[in-house]
C-alpha positions, 0 to 999 in steps of 0.5 A: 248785490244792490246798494241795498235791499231787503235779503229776508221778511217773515211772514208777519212784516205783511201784515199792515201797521196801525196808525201810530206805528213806529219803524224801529231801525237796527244797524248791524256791523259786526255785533254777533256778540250782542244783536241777538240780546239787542233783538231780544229786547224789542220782543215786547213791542206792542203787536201791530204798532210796530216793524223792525228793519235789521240793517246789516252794513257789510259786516264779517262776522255771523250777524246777517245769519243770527237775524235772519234766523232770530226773524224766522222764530218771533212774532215780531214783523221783521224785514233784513236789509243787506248792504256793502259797507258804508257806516252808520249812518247810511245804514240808518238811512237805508232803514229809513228808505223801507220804513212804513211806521208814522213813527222811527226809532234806531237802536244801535246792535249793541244796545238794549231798550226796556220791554214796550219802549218804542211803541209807548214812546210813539203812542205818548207822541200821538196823544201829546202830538209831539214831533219828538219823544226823547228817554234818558238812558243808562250804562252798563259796564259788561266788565263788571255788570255795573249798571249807572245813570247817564251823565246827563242824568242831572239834567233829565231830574232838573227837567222833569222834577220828579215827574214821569214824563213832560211835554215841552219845547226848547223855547219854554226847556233850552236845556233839552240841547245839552241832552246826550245827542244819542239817535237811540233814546228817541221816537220822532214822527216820520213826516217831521223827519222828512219835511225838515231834511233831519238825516245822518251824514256819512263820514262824521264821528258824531253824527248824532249830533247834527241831527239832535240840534236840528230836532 
C-alpha cells in the first residue's frame, strides 16, 4: 500500500463541488463502535457544498469496511483514504492533500455535529469573509447519556451575549485563545490554511493547540 491513497469513492464524489464547499475530514483508527453514528451525522450536509474524505490510519478493527459500505448507500460524496499507521494528525493531513473544498473542516470518528453544520459554517464564512468560523461544543457522557456544555461555555456567552453568532478578530475579542483548542468545532478557508503553513504535527499529545493559536 502506498503511504496513502484513496481504496474507495462513490459515484457521487465526481460530481464538481460549488464555490464555497467545504471538505470535511474523518480520521479513522479503531472506532467501529462509533464511525458509523459519526458518519450518520453528516448526512444532512447541504448537496453540492460539501465531500467527506474518510481517513482510515491503519486501524484492526471492522472500520475501513463500515465506511466503505456506509459510502456505498448514501447520497453524500464520499471518498476512503487508506493508510498504515501514523496518528492523527498525519491522517488529517493525508485528507488535506485530496481535499477539493474552499473550505475544511475535521470530525474526529467518534464525535458527532448537528444536521448542516459544516456546510453552514462555510457559507457564514463566505458571506462575512472570515478566514476562521469556530462553534461551541457540548459532551455527552455515553455512561449515563448526560448530555453538558463544554467547559468553555462561559466563555462562548461572555462573547456572544446572547447573540446567535459574531464576527471578530482577536485584536477586538483576545479571549477567542482561551476557547477549547479542538480541530473539530471549526471551518477554515483552505487558502488561509495553505498560505500561513497551519498543519498538525506528528507526534504531539495536544496537536490542536498549535494550530488553534496560529489560527
Amino acid at each position: 500500500m502506498k503511504k496513502n491513497e484513496i481504496v474507495f469513492k462513490n459515484e457521487q464524489f465526481s460530481s464538481p463541488l460549488q464555490a464555497g464547499s467545504v471538505s470535511i475530514i474523518v480520521p479513522v483508527y479503531n472506532t467501529e463502535n462509533y464511525v458509523i453514528e459519526t458518519l450518520n451525522s453528516l448526512m444532512g450536509e447541504e448537496q453540492g457544498r460539501h465531500e467527506i474524505l474518510v481517513v482510515h490510519d491503519g486501524g484492526t478493527d471492522n472500520s475501513l469496511n463500515l465506511a466503505i459500505e456506509w459510502a456505498k448507500t448514501v447520497e453524500n460524496p464520499v471518498a476512503i483514504i487508506d493508510q498504515a499507521n501514523a496518528g492523527l494528525s498525519q491522517a488529517r493531513m493525508s485528507g488535506l492533500s485530496y481535499a477539493r473544498g474552499d473550505y475544511i473542516a475535521f470530525l474526529d470518528s467518534d464525535d458527532v455535529v448537528t444536521p448542516g453544520l459544516y456546510t453552514r459554517m462555510a457559507r457564514y464564512a463566505a458571506e462575512e469573509q472570515c478566514e476562521l468560523v469556530i462553534c461551541r461544543s457540548a459532551v455527552f457522557d455515553d455512561s449515563n447519556s448526560h448530555l453538558s456544555d463544554f467547559y468553555d461555555d462561559w466563555l462562548w456567552n461572555d462573547l456572544l451575549q446572547n447573540a446567535p453568532s459574531k464576527t471578530t478578530s482577536l485584536k477586538d475579542s483576545p479571549m477567542l485563545l482561551r476557547l477549547e483548542p479542538n480541530a473539530n468545532t471549526r471551518v477554515m478557508s483552505r487558502a488561509f490554511m495553505v498560505a500561513e503553513g497551519i498543519c498538525f504535527e506528528q507526534g504531539l499529545i495536544f496537536e490542536d493547540l498549535p494550530p488553534h493559536t496560529q489560527e
